[in-house]
C-alpha positions as CSV (number, residue, x, y, z in Angstrom):
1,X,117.3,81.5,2.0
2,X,119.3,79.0,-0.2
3,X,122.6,77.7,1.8
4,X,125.1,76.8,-0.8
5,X,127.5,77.7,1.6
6,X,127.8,74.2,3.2
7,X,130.6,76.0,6.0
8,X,127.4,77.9,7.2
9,X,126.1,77.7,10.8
10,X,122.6,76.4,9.8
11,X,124.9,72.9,8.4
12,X,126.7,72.4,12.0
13,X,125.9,69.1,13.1
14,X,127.2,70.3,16.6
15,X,124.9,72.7,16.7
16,X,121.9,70.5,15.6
17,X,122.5,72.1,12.2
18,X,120.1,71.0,9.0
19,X,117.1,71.2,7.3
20,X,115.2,69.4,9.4
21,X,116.2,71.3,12.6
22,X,116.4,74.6,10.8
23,X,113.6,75.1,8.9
24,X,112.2,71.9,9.4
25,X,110.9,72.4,12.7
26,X,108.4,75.3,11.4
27,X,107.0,71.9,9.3
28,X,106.7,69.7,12.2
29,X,105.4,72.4,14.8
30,X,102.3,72.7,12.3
31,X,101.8,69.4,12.0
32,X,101.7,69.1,16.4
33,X,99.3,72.1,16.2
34,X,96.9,70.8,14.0
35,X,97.1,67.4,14.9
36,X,96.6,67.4,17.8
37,X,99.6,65.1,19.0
38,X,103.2,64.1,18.2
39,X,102.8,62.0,14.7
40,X,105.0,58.9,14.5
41,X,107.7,59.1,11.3
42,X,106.3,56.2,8.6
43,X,109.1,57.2,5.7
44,X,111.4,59.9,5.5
45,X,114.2,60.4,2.5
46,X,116.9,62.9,3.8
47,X,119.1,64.4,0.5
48,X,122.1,64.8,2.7
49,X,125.1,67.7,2.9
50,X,127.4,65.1,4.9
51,X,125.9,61.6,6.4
52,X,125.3,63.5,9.2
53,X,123.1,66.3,8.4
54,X,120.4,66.6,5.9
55,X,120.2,69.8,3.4
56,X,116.4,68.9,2.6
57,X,114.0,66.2,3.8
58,X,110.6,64.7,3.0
59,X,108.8,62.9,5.4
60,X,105.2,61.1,5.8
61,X,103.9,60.9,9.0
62,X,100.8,59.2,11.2
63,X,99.0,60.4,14.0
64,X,97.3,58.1,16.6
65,X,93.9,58.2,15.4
66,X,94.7,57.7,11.6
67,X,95.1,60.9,9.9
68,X,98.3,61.6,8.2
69,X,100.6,64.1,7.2
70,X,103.8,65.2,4.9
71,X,106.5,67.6,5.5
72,X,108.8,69.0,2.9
73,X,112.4,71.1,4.1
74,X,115.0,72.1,1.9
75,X,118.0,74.3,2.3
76,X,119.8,73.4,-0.5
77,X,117.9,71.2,-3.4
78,X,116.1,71.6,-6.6
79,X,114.0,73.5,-5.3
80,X,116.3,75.6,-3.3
81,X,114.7,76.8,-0.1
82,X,111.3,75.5,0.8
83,X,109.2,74.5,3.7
84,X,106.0,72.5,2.7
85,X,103.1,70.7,5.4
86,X,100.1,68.7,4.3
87,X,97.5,66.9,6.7
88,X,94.7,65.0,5.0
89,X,91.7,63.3,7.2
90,X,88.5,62.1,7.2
91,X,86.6,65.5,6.3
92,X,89.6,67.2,4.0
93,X,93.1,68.6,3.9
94,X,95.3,71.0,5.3
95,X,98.4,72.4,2.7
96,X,100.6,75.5,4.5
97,X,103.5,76.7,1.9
98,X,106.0,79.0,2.5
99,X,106.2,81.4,0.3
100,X,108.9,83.8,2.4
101,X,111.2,82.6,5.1
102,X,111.2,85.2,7.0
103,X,106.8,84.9,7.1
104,X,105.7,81.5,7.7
105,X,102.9,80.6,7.0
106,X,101.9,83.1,4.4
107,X,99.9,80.4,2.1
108,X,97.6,78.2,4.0
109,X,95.2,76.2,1.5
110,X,92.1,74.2,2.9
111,X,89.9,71.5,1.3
112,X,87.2,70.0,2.2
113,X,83.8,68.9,1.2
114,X,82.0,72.3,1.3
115,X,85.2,73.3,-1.5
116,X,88.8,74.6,-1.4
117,X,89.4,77.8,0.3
118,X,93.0,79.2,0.5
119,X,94.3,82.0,3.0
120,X,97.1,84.5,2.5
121,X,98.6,86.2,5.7
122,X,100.6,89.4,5.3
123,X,104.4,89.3,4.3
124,X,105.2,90.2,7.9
125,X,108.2,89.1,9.3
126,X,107.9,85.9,11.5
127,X,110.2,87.5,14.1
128,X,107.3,90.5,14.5
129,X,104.7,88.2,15.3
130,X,107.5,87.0,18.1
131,X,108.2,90.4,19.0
132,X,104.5,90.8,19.7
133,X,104.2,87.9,21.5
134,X,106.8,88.2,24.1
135,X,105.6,92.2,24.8
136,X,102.2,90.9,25.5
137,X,104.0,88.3,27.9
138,X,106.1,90.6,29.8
139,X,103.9,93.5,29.2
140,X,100.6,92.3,29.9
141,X,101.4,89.5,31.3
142,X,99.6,87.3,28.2
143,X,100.2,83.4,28.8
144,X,103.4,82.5,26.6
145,X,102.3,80.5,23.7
146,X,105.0,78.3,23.0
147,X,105.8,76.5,26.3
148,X,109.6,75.7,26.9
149,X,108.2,71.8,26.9
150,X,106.1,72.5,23.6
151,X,109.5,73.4,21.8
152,X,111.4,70.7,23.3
153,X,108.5,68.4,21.5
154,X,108.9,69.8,18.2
C-alpha cells in the first residue's frame, strides 16, 4: 500500500490523514494491548509529506512501570509501506511486523530467556477478522472488543 499519490485521502490533514493516523494506529493499539497502558512519546522523527502531516514516523515510547517500546509507520519512504512494533522488558521482547496490509499482524516474533519463538498468522484479511467480530456481536451477542473509548485512546 505505497501512497505516492500525495492528493490521496489517506494524506488529508482534515481528515486526520497520515501515517501515523492511518496505519499508525495498528502500531500504537499493539503497543496499549500489550502494555498494558497508554505509553508516554520519549522521541519521535516524522519524514513529512507537508509540515502538517507525516508520510512515515518512528517513535520510542515509555510505559509507567519502565518497559519501553518502538513503532515504525510508513506510507511513503524507503521502505515504502510498513508498519513495525517492538516492546522490550525485563523478561524479553515483543517484535509484530507487517508483512501484508490488509493482515496485520501476520509476523509476531517473541524473545525471551527460554529462546526466540516467532508466530505467523494466516494471510487473512484484517477486515474478516472484523467481519467476525461484529456478527458475533450482533449475532450472539459477544461483548465488542474494541470499546468506542478504547479507539478514542489509540
Amino acid at each position: 500500500m505505497p501512497l505516492p499519490k500525495f492528493s490521496d485521502i489517506r494524506y488529508d490533514y482534515s481528515l486526520a490523514g497520515g501515517a501515523t493516523m492511518d496505519v499508525g494506529c495498528y502500531a500504537v493499539d499493539m503497543m496499549r494491548t500489550f502494555g498494558g497502558s497508554t505509553p508516554e512519546v520519549v522521541s519521535a522523527q516524522a519524514k513529512l509529506r507537508d509540515p502538517s502531516v507525516d508520510r512515515a514516523m518512528t517513535a520510542e515510547l515509555r510505559f509507567a512501570d519502565g518497559h519501553t517500546g518502538q513503532i515504525l509507520c510508513s506510507m511513503w519512504s524507503r521502505n515504502l509501506f510498513q508498519i513495525s512494533a517492538k516492546m522490550v522488558g525485563d523478561s524479553g521482547e515483543v517484535h509484530l511486523r507487517v508483512l501484508n496490509p490488509l493482515a496485520p499482524f501476520s509476523r509476531l516474533s517473541i524473545r525471551s530467556a527460554e529462546g526466540k519463538r516467532v508466530e505467523r498468522f494466516p494471510r487473512r484479511s484484517s477486515y474478516a477478522y472484523q467481519l467476525d467480530a461484529f456478527a458475533a456481536a450482533v449475532l450472539r451477542g459477544e461483548p465488542v472488543k474494541t470499546t468506542p473509548e478504547d479507539a478514542l485512546r489509540t
